[in-house]
C-alpha positions as CSV (number, residue, x, y, z in Angstrom):
1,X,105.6,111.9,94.1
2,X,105.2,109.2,96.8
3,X,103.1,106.3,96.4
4,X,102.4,103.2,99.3
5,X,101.1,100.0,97.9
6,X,99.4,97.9,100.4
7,X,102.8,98.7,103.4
8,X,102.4,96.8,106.5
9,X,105.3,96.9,109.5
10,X,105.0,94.6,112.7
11,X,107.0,95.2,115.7
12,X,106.9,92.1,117.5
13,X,103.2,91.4,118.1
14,X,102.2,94.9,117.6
15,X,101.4,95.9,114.0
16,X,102.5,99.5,113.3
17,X,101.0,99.7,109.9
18,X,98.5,97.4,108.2
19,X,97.6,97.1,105.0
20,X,98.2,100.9,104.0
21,X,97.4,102.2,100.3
22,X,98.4,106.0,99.5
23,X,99.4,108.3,96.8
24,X,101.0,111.8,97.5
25,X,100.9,114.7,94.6
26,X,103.6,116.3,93.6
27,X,103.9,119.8,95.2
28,X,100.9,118.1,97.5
29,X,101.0,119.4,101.6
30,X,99.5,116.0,102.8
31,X,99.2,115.7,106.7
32,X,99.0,112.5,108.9
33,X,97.4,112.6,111.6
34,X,95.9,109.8,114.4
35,X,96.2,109.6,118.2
36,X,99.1,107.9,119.5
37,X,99.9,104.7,118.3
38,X,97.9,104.8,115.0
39,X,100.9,104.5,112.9
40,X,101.4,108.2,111.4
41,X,104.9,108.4,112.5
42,X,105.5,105.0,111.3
43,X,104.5,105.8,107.7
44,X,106.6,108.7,107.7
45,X,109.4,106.9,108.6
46,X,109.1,104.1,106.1
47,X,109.3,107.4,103.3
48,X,113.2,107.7,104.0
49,X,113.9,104.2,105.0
50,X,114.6,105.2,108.9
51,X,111.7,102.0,109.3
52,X,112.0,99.1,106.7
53,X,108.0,97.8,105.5
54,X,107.6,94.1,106.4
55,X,105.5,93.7,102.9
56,X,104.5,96.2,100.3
57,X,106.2,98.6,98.2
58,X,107.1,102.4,98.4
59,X,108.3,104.8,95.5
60,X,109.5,108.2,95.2
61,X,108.8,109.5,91.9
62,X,108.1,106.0,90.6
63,X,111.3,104.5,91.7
64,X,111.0,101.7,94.4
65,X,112.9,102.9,97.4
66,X,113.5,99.4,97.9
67,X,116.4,99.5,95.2
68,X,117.8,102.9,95.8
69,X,120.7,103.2,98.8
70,X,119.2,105.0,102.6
71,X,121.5,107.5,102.2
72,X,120.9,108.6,98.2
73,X,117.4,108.5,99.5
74,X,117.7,110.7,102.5
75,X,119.7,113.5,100.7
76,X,116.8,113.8,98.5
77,X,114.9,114.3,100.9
78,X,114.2,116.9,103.9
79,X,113.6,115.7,107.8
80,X,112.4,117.3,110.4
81,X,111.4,116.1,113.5
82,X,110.3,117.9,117.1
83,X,113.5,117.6,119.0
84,X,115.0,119.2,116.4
85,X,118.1,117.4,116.8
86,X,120.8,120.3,116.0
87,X,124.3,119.5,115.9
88,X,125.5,121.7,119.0
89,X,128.9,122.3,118.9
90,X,127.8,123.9,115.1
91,X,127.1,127.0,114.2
92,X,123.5,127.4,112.6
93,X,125.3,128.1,109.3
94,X,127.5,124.8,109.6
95,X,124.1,122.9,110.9
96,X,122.1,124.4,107.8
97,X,125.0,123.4,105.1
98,X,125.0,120.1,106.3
99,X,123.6,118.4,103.5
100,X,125.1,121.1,100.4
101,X,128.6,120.1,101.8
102,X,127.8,116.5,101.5
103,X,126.7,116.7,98.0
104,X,129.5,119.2,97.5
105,X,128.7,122.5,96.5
106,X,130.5,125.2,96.6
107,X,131.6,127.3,99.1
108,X,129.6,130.5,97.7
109,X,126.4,128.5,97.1
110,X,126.1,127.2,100.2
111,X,126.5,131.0,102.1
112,X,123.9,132.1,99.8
113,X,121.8,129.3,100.1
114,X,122.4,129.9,104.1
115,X,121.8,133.6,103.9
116,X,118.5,133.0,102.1
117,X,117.5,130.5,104.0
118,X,117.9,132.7,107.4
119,X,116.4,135.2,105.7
120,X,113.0,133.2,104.5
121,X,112.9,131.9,108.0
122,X,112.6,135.3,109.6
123,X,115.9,135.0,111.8
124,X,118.7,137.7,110.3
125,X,122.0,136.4,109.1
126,X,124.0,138.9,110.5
127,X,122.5,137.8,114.1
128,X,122.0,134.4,113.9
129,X,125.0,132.5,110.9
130,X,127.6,132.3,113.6
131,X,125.4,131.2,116.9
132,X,125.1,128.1,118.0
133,X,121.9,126.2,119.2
134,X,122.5,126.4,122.9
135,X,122.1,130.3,122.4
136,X,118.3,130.0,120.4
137,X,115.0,129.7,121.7
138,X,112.9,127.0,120.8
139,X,111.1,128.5,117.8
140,X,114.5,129.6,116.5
141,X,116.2,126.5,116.9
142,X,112.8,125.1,115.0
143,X,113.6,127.4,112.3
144,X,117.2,126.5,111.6
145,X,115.6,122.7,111.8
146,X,113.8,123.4,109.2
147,X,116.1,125.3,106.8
148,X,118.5,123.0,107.1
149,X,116.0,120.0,105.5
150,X,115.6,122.6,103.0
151,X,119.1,123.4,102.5
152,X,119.5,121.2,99.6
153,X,116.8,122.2,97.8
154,X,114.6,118.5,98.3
155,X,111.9,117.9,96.1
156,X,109.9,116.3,99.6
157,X,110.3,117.5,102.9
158,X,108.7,115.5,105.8
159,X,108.2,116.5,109.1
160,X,107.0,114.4,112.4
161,X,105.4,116.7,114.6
162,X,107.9,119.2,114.3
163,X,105.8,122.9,116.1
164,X,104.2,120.5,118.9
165,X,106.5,121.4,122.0
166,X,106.4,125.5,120.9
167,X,104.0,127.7,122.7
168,X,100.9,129.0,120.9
169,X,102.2,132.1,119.7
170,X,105.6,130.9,118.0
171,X,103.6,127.8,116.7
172,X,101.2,129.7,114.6
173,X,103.6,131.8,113.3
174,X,106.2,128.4,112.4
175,X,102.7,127.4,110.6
176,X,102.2,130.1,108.9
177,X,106.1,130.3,107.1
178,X,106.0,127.1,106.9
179,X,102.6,127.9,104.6
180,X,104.4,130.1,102.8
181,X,107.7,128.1,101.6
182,X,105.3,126.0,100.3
183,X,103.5,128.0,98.5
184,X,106.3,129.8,97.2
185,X,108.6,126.7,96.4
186,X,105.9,123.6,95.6
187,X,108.1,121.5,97.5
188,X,105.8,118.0,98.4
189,X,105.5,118.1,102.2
190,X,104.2,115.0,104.3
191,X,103.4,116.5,107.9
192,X,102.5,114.4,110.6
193,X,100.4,115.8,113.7
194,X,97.8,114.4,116.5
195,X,95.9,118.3,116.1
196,X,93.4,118.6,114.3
197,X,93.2,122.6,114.0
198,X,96.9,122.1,112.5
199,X,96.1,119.5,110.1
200,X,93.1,122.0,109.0
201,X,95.6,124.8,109.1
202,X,98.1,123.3,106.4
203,X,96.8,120.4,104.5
204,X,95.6,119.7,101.3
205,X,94.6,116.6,102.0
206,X,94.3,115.0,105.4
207,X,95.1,111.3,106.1
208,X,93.7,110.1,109.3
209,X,95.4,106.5,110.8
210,X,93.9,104.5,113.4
211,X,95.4,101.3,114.6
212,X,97.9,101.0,112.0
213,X,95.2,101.6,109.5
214,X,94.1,104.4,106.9
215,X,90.3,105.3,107.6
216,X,90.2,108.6,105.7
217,X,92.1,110.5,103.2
218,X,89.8,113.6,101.9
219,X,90.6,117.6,102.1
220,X,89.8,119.6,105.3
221,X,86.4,120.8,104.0
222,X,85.8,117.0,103.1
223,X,86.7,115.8,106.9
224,X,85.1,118.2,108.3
225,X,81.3,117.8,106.6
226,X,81.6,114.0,105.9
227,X,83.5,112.4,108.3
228,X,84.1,108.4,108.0
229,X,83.5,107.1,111.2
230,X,83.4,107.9,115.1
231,X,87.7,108.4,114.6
232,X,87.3,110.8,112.0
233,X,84.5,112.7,114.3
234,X,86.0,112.3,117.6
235,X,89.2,114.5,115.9
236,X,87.3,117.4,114.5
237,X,85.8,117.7,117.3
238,X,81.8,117.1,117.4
239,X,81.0,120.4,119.6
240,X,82.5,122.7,117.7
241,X,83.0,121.3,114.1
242,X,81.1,124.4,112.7
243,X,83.5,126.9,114.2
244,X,86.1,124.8,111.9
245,X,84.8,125.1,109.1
246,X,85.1,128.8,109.3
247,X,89.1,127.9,109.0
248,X,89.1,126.0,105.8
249,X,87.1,128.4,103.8
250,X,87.8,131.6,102.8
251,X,86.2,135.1,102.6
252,X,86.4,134.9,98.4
253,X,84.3,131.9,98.4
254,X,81.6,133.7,100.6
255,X,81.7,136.8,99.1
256,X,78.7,138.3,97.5
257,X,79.4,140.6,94.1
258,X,78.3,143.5,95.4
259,X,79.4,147.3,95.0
260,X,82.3,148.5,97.4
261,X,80.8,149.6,101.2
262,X,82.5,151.9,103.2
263,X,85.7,150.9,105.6
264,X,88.7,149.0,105.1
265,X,88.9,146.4,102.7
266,X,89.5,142.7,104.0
267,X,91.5,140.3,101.8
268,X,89.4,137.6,99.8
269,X,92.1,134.8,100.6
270,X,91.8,135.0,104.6
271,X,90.0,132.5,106.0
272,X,86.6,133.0,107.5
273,X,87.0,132.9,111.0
274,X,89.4,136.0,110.9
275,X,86.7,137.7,108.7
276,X,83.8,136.6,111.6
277,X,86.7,137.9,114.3
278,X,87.0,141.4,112.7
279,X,83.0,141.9,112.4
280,X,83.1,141.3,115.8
281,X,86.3,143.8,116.2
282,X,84.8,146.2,114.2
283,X,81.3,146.0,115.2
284,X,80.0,145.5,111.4
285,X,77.5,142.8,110.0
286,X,79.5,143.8,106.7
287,X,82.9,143.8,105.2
288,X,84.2,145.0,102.1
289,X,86.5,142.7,100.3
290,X,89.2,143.1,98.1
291,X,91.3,140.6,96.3
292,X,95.4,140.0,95.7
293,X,95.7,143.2,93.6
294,X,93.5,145.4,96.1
295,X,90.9,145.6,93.4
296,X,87.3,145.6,95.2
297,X,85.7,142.2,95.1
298,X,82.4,142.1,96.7
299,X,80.9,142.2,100.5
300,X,81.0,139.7,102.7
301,X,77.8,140.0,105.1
302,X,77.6,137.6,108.2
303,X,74.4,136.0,107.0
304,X,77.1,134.5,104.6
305,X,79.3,132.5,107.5
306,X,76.2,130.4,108.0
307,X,75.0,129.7,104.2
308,X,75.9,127.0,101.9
309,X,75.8,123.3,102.9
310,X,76.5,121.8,106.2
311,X,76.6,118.3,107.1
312,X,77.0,118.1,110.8
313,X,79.3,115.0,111.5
């Protein structure tokens, strides 16, 4: 879908990006993620043209964006950033249709494009179409940020570090929909963050920048058991790297095909930390599993957190 070939960008002295070489899947969730100043943002920002590379190429579904105008670019793709940046003397409907009424679809497309958008977001149409930003919270005016890059239905949504100003509570569950539409709709999503637990949260793959450069591009289990480098370590975290793993795997993989046990059954796709936090809960060494149809698919035992391979960073 997306596809850097050897970008750089100076600003002045500084070099922003140097030298960077990446591919991004179709229906991929890819995150960037660095400390500040490593160039994630940067990248991002070279995908829609907002930042012009001084060398190097870019394409978008294997056109160079080079040859394609910023705005025929931008509508085909979705932005979202952490200020949000809401028009606010609009309502949330009018700030959602933004891009539809550009492209010019009708009227009754757009309000049920809105309405389902609202509605996939958690926030009720009949509550929220005709408010205006001023009269959200944060989380909700992240939400209508984030319908509205999806408002025209982009085949690549990106998104600079658009949950980190939200409290805990409303980030996990922005992460968590956000999760979802992606699922649901395989829309490619480039996500850029300086957390760690986030990146391990939502990514396919992670992409970790430091000083401009790319020193890692590998999936959450992959970081996490063979990091490349002091950078890659510092990020996971070296005190408590196992305690992450038990976010990136999940209960099926564990699982032992046993016959059914006693109690309520816990879901094979949840990762394993919830399944260690409900033993605990519960009081249990032992969980029955079941998978998406609620058919009984082994025990998970706690001996089972702790086995497999583990390569401590």
């Amino acid at each position: 879908m997306i596809a850097f070939e050897r970008v750089t960008k100076r600003f002045g002295s500084w070099t922003a990006v140097n030298d960077v070489s990446l591919t991004v899947g179709e229906g991929e969730f890819l995150v960037l993620i660095g400390s500040s100043g490593s160039g994630k943002s940067t990248l991002l920002r070279m995908m829609n043209r907002l930042i012009v590379p001084e060398s190097g190429s870019i394409r978008v579904e294997g056109t160079d964006i080079a040859a394609l105008r910023p705005e025929e670019l931008r509508r085909r793709m979705g932005y979202v950033i952490q200020s949000v940046g809401l028009f606010p003397h609009w309502t949330v409907e009018r700030n959602i249709a933004t891009v539809p009424v550009l492209l010019g679809w009708p009227k009754a497309r757009v309000r049920d494009r809105v309405t389902e958008l609202l509605e996939l977001l958690n926030l009720d149409p009949r509550r929220f179409r005709s408010a205006y930003p001023h009269q959200l919270s944060g989380g909700q005016q992240q939400r209508v940020g984030v319908a509205r890059a999806l408002a025209a239905e982009p085949r690549v949504l990106l998104m600079d570090e658009p949950f980190s100003a939200l409290d805990p509570i409303t980030r996990g569950a922005l992460q968590g929909e956000l999760a979802a539409i992606h699922r649901d709709t395989g829309t490619t999503v480039v996500f850029v963050t300086h957390d760690m637990d986030e990146a391990l949260t939502l990514a396919d793959r992670i992409a970790v920048m430091d000083h401009g450069r790319l020193v890692q591009t590998a999936t959450p289990l992959e970081i996490l058991t063979h990091p490349a480098g002091d950078v890659v370590r510092d990020l996971v975290g070296r005190e408590d790297w196992g305690l992450k793993r038990l976010s990136v795997e999940t209960v099926g993989q564990r699982a032992r095909p046993e016959p059914t046990i006693p109690g309520a059954p816990f879901p094979s796709a949840a990762p394993l930390h919830r399944a260690l936090s409900e033993m605990v809960a519960r009081g249990t060494d032992r969980l029955p599993v079941m998978d998406e149809g609620g058919r009984p698919a082994g025990v998970l035992h706690l001996a089972d957190l702790v086995r497999g391979p583990a390569t401590s960073p």
